[in-house]
C-alpha positions as CSV (number, residue, x, y, z in Angstrom):
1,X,37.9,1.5,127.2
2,X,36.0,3.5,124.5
3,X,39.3,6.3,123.9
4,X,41.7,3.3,123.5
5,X,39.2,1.8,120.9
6,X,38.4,4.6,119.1
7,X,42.3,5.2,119.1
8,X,43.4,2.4,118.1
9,X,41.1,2.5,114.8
10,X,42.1,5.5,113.9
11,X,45.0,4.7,114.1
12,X,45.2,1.9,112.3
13,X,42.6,3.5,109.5
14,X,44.8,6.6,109.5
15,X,47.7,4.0,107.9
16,X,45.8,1.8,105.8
17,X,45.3,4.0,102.8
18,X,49.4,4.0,102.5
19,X,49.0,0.4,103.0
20,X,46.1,-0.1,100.1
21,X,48.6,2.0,97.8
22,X,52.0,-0.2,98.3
23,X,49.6,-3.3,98.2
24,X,48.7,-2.0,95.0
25,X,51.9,-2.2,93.6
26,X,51.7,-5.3,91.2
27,X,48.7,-6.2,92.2
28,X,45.1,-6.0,90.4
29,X,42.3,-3.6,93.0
30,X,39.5,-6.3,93.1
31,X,42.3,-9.0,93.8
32,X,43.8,-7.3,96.5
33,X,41.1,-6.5,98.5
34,X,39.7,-10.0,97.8
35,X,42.7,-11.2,99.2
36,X,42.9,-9.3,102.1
37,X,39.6,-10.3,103.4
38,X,39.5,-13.9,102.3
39,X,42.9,-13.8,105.1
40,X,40.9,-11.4,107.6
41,X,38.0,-14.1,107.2
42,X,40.3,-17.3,107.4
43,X,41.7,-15.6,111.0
44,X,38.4,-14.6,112.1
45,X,36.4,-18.4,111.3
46,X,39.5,-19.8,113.2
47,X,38.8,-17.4,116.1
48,X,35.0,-18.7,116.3
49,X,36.3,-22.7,116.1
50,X,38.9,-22.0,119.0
51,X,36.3,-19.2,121.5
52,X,33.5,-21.8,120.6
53,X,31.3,-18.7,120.1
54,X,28.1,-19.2,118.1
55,X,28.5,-19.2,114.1
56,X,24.8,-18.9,113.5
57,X,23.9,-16.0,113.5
58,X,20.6,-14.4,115.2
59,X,18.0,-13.0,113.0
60,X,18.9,-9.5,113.0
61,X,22.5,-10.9,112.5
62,X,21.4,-12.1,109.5
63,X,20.3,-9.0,108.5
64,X,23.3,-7.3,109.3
65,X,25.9,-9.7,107.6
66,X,25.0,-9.4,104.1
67,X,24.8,-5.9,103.9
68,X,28.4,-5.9,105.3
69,X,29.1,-8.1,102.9
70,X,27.7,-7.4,100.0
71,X,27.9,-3.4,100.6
72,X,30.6,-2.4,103.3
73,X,33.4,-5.1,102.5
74,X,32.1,-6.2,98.6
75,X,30.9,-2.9,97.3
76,X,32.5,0.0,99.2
77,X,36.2,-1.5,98.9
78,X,35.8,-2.4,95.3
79,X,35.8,1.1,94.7
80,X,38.1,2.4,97.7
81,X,40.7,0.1,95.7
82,X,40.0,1.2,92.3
83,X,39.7,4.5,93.3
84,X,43.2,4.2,94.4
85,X,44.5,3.5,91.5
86,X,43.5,6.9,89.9
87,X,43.8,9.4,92.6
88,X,45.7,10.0,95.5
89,X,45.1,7.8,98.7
90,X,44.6,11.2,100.8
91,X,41.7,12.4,98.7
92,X,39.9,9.4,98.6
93,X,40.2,9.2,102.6
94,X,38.8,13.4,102.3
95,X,35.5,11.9,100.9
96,X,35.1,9.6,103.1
97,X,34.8,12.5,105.6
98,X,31.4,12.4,104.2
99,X,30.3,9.3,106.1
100,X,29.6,11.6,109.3
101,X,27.1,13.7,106.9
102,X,25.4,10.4,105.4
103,X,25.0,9.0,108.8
104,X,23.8,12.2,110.4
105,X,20.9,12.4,108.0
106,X,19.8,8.7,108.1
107,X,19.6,8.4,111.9
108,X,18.0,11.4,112.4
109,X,15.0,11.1,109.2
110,X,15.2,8.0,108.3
111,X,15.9,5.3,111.0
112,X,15.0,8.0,113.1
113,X,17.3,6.7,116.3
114,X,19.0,10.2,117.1
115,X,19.0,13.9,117.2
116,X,20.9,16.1,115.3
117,X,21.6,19.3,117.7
118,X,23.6,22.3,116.6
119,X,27.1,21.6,118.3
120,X,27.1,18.2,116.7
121,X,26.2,19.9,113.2
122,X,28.5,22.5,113.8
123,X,31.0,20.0,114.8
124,X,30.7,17.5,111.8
125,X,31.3,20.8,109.5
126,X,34.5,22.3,111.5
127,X,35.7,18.3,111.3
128,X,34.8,18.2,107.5
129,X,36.4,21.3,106.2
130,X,39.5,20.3,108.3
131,X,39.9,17.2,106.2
132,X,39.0,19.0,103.1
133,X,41.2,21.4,103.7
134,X,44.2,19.2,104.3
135,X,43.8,17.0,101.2
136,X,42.7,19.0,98.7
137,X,44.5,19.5,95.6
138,X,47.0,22.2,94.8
139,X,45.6,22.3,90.8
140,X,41.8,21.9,92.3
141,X,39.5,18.8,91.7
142,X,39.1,19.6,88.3
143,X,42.6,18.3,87.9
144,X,41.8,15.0,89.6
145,X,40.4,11.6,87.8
146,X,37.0,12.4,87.4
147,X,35.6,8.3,87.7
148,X,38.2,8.1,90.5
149,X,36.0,10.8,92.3
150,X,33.0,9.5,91.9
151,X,34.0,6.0,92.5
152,X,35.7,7.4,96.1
153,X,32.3,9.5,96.5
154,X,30.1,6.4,96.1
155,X,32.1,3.7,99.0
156,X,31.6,7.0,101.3
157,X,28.0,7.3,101.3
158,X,27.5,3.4,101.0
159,X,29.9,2.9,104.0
160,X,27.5,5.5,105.8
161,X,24.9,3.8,105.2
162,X,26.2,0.4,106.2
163,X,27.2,1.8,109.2
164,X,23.7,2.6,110.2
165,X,22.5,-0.4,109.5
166,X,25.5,-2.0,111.4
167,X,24.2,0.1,114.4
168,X,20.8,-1.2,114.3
169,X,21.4,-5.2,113.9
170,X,24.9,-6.0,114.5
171,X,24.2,-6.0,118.2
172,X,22.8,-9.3,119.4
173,X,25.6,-11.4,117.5
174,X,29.7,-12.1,118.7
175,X,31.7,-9.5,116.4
176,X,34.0,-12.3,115.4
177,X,31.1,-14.5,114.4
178,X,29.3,-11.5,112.5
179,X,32.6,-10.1,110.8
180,X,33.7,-13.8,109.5
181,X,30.3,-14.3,108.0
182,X,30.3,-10.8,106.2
183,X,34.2,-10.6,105.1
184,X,33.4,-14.0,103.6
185,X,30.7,-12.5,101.9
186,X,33.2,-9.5,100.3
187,X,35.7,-12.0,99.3
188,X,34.0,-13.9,97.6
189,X,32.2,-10.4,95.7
190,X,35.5,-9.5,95.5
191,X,37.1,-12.1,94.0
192,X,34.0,-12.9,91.3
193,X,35.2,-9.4,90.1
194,X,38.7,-9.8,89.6
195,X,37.7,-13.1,87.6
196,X,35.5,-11.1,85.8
197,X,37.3,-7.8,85.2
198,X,41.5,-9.0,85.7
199,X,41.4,-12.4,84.0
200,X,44.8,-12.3,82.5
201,X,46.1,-9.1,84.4
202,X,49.9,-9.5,85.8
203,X,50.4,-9.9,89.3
204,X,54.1,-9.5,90.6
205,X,54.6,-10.5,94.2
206,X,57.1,-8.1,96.6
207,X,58.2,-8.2,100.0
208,X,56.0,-4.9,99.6
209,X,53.2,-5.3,98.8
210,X,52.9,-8.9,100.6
211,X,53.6,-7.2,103.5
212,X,51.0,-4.5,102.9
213,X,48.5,-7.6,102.5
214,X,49.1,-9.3,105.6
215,X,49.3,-5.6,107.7
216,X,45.6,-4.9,105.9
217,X,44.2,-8.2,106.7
218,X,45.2,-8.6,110.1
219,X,45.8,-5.4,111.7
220,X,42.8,-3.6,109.2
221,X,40.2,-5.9,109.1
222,X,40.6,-8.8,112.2
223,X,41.7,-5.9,114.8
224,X,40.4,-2.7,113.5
225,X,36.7,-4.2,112.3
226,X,36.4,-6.3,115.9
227,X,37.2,-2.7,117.7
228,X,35.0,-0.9,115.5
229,X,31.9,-3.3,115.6
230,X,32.4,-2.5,119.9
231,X,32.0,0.9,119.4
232,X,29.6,0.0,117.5
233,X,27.6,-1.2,120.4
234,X,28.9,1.4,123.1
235,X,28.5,4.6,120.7
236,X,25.6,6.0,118.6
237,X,26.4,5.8,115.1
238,X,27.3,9.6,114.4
239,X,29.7,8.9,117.0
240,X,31.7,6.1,116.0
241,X,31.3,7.9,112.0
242,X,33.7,10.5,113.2
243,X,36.5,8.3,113.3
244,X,36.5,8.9,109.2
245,X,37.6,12.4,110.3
246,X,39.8,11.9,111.9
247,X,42.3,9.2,110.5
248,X,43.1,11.4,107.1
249,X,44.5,13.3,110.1
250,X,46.6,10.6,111.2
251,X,47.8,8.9,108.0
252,X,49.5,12.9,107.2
253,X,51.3,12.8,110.8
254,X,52.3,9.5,110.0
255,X,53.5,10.3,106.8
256,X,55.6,13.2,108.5
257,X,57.0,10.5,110.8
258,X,57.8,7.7,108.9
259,X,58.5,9.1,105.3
260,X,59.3,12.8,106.5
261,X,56.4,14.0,104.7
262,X,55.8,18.1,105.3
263,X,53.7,19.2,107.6
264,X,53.2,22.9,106.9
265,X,51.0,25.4,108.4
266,X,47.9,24.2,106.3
267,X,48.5,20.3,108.0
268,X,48.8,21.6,111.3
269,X,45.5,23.8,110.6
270,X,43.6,21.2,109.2
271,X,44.1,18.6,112.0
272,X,43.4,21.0,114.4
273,X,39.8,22.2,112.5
274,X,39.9,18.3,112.8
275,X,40.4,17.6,116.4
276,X,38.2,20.9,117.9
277,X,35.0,19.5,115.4
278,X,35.6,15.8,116.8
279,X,35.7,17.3,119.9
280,X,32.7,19.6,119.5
281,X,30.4,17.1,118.4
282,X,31.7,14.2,120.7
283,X,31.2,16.6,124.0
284,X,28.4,16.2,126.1
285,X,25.9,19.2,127.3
């Protein structure tokens, strides 16, 4: 079970920063993403109604549901969006390959819940410079948006950090329960800032980037979060953090599939410095 879950979100990660880009299109950041999980939170409060699963949540639930909220869905994709609409969607996914580092550090100094050996350093950097190395810009990051950097910078180490504390009290509550409460949460963060920020902007409705909306929300955030909160609960953190390496992998193959992208000897490189870290770091003694 574990390989078809970890698959299937990086699978569906590796295409949703295409996804955030066409949903872009004549629409406002904050009002998108608002959008996408007010839908994701709809589906997933209709879920808990029809499995009659607990909506209240348990006290370490409660713990864990406004941090996703506020931090993971609210914070963090405020400025994956925004970010998006200054720099290229494959460089923002490049720092979120720094997830693996944040969470590295806070469960072994801080929460104090694992070890960091040397194949699972070693593997995190070989995973790392893979991504970095298949994303990075031809002109150098001088050339890039600086705020866009920073903003991309920031959601990666704030969605390392939520995912440790996802790890440590998402674990006595249903995931459908837990997600509706904290994607409720975002949208509603979400959608106080494009009231504040986008009052007046246009907004131009396409068979695009509608589309784009309802592939984000459902597929995105209903199937991908619910998958990723069970790893969640079968995986140590550092573990499941990997799959941020890995899906800047996939959304280039995909790219070389679909849109018949190029995929030169530097792509092919890069995924496989991609695949041998995931899989140094990921193998047991």
């Amino acid at each position: 079970m574990i390989p078809l879950l970890y698959a299937l979100v990086c699978l569906i990660w590796g295409s949703t920063w295409l996804a955030i880009k066409f949903g872009l299109e004549g629409v406002p950041p904050f009002l998108g993403a608002g959008l996408r999980f007010a839908l994701a939170a709809a589906v997933l409060w209709a879920l808990v109604l029809w499995s009659k699963v607990p909506w209240r949540l348990s006290p370490d639930g409660r713990r864990a549901a406004p941090v996703a909220g506020v931090l993971g869905f609210g914070i963090c994709y405020a400025l994956v969006y925004w970010a998006e609409t200054r720099v290229s969607s494959g460089l923002v996914a490049v720092l979120h390959a720094l997830v693996p580092l944040v969470v590295s550090v806070l469960t072994v100094f801080v929460v104090r819940t694992e070890t960091m050996t040397a194949r699972k350093g070693l593997g995190i950097a070989v995973g790392t410079s893979g991504v970095v190395l298949l994303f990075w810009p031809e002109k150098g990051v001088a050339a890039v948006d600086g705020w866009g950097l920073l903003a991309a910078l920031i959601a990666g180490l704030g969605a390392g950090c939520n995912l440790v504390v996802q790890s440590l009290y998402s674990k006595k509550d249903d995931a459908r329960a837990l997600n509706a409460w904290g994607m409720s949460i975002g949208a509603a963060l979400l959608l106080g800032l494009s009231l504040l920020f986008e009052r007046g902007a246009a907004v131009t409705w396409t068979a695009a980037n509608a589309g784009a909306l309802l592939y984000l929300s459902i597929a995105g955030s209903v199937v991908a979060f619910l998958s990723y909160y069970r790893l969640i609960r079968l995986l140590p953190a550092t573990q499941v953090s990997l799959i941020t390496l890995i899906f800047p992998a996939v959304a280039l193959v995909l790219g070389w599939l679909v849109l018949g992208e190029t995929l030169g000897p530097k792509g092919v490189f890069g995924i496989a410095l991609i695949m041998g870290g995931v899989g140094l770091a990921l193998k047991k003694r």
